[in-house]
ZAMARGU-4260 file (C-alpha; in steps of 0.2 Angstrom, whole numbers, plus 5000, padded with zeros to 4 digits):
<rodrens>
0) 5824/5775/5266 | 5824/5788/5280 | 5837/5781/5291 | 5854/5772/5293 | 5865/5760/5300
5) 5883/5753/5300 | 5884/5733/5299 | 5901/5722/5308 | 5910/5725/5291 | 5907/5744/5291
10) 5893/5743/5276 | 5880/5758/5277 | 5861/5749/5277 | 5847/5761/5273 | 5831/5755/5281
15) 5816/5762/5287 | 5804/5760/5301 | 5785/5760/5306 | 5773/5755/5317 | 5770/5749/5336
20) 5771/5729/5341 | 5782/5717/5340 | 5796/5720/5329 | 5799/5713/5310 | 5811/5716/5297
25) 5806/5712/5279 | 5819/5706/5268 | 5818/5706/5248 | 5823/5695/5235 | 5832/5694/5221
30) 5832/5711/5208 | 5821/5722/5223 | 5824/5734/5236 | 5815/5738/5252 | 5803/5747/5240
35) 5799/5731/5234 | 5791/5726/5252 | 5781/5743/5255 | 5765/5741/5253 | 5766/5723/5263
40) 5777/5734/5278 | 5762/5748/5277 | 5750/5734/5281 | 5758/5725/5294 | 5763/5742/5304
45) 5745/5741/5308 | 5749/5729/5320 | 5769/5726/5322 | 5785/5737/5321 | 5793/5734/5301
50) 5808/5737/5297 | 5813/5735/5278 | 5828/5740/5272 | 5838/5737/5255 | 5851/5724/5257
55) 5870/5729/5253 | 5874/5734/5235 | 5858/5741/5232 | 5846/5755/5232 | 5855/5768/5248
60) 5864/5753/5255 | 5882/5754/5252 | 5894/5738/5250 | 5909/5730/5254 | 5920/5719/5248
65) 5922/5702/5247 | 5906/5695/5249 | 5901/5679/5258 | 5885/5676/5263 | 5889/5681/5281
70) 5890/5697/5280 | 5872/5698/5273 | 5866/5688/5292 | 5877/5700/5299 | 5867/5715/5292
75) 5851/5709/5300 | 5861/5707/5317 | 5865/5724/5315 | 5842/5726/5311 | 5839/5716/5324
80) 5848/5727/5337 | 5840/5743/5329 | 5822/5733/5333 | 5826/5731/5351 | 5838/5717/5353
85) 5827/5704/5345 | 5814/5702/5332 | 5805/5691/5319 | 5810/5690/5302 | 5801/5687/5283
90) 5808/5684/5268 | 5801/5684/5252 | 5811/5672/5237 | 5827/5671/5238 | 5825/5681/5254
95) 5818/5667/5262 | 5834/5658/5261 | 5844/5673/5271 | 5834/5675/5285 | 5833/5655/5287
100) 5851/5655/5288 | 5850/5669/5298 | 5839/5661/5312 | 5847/5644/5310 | 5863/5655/5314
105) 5859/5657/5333 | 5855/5679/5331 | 5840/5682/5344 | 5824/5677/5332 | 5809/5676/5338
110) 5799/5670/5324 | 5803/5666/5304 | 5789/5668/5289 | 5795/5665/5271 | 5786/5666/5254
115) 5793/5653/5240 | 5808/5652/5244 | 5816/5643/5225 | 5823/5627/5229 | 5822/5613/5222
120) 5826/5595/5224 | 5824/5589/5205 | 5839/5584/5200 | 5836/5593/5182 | 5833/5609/5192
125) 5848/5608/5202 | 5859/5604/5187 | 5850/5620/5181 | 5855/5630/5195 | 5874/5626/5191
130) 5873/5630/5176 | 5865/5647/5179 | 5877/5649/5194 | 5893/5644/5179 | 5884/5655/5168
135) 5881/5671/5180 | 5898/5671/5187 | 5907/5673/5169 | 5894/5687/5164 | 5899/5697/5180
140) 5915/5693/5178 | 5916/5702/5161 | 5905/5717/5168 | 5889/5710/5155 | 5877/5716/5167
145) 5862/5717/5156 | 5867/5697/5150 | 5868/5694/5170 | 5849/5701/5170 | 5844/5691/5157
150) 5851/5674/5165 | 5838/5679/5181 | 5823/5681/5169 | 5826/5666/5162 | 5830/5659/5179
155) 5811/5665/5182 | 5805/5657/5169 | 5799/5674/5159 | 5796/5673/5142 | 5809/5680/5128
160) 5799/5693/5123 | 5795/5698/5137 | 5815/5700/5142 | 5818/5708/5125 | 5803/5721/5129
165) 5812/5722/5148 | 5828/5727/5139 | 5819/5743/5132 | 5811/5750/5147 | 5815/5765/5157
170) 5819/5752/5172 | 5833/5741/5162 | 5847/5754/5168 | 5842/5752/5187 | 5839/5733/5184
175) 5857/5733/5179 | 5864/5742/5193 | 5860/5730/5204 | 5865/5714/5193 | 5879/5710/5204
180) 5868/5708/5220 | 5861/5692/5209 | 5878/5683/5215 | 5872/5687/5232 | 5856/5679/5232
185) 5864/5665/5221 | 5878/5662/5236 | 5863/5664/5247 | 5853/5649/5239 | 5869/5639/5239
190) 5865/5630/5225 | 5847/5627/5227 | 5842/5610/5236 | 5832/5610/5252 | 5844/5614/5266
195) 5837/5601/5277 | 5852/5599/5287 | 5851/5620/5292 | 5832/5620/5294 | 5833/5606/5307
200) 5845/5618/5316 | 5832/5631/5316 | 5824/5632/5335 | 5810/5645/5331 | 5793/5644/5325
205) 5794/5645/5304 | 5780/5648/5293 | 5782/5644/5276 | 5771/5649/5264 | 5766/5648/5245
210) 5754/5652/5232 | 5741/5641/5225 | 5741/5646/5207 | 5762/5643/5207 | 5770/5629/5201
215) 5770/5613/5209 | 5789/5610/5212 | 5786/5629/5222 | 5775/5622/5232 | 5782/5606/5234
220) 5800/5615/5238 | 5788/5628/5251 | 5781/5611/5259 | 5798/5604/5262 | 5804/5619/5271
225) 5790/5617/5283 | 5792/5600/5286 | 5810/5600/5289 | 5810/5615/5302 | 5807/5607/5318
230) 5793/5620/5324 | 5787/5622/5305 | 5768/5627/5298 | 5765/5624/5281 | 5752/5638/5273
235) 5743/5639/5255 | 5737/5655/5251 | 5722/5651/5236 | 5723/5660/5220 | 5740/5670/5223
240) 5756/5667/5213 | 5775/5672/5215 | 5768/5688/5215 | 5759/5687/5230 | 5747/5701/5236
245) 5751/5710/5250 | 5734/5712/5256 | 5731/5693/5257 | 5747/5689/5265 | 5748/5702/5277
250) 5735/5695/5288 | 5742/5680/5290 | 5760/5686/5294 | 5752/5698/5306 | 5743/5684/5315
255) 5758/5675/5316 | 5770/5688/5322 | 5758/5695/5336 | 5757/5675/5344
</rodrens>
């Protein structure tokens, strides 16, 4: 991240821009940094002007506290006036959730594309949720960071192993440093259901967009986010997972950001 901006509260985003056309600003999930949307940014600057950036508490953002979910939409106000004044937004995950709130909010959005954003109407799921939320809270609490990390992979669904093997790896000491921004994105899902209510309150154009080799309850939770905006579009992409590839989304997104 080459350049810098301040948000309301005084917090120092790191973010970086390319491209010509309309603007967009690409926000990550849960555990990731603006690196994590790179290679879909590098695509889409074919055709649009990207913006990507690490949220606050991580990568060369700084961070203030208290938290509250507002100062994060208040961190893409500050984007947006970078971009020009207005611009589109995607979020990927749990992203998805911050810039819907974000555009429901009233800032100057033209349009909003999200990729699986996690909720879930199941009432086992949301019961779930709580429980991680209970769980996560404590862990932080006591400054467990890497027990905070394992809650998310669980969350994710990943195997044991596979979290005992994560443990080991070069990247556990950077995963950990970023463990508190998982209360972040957990404020940010606010507990998980469908925020029918916010989406109806959203006046732009939303994409929403899922995988079809994810689970079901993703798809179903990506269908209901469509169908509850009031301009909302519904999109399958065959064959891609949670871990979508960038090169078969970005067409799409660039399509719909250039309309």
């Amino acid at each position: 991240m080459d350049k810098k901006t301040i948000s309301r509260d005084g917090t120092e985003l790191a973010y970086a821009r390319a491209g010509q056309g309309p603007a967009v600003i690409l926000v990550s999930g849960a555990m990731s940094t603006g690196g994590t949307v790179a290679p879909l940014g590098g695509l889409l600057a074919r055709r649009c002007t990207v913006l990507r950036y690490d949220r606050r508490g991580r990568g060369g953002s700084g961070d203030t506290a208290p938290f509250a979910v507002e100062r994060e939409v208040e961190d893409l106000a500050a984007l947006i006036e970078v971009a020009g004044g207005e611009a589109s937004l995607y979020g990927i995950s749990s992203g998805g959730a911050l810039v819907l709130r974000a555009a429901a909010s009233g800032l100057p959005v033209r349009r909003v594309a999200v990729y699986e954003t996690p909720y879930a109407d199941d009432e086992e799921a949301v019961r779930g949720r709580a429980e991680y939320t209970a769980r996560l809270t404590e862990a932080l609490a006591q400054g467990r960071q890497g027990d905070a990390v394992e809650l998310f992979l669980r969350l994710t669904g990943l195997a044991e192993e596979m979290i005992q093997r994560a443990r080991q790896s070069p990247m556990w000491a950077g995963m950990e440093a970023i463990a508190p921004t998982l209360a972040y994105d957990d404020a940010v899902m606010a507990g998980g259901r469908v925020p029918r209510e916010l989406l109806a309150g959203v006046g732009v154009p939303v994409l929403a967009v899922a995988g079809g080799d994810s689970p079901a309850w993703m798809r179903e939770a990506t269908r209901a986010v469509a169908e509850a905006a009031p301009q909302g579009t519904y999109r399958l992409l065959e064959d891609q997972t949670h871990m979508v590839d960038p090169n078969v989304l970005a067409p799409v997104l660039a399509e719909f950001f250039s309309q």
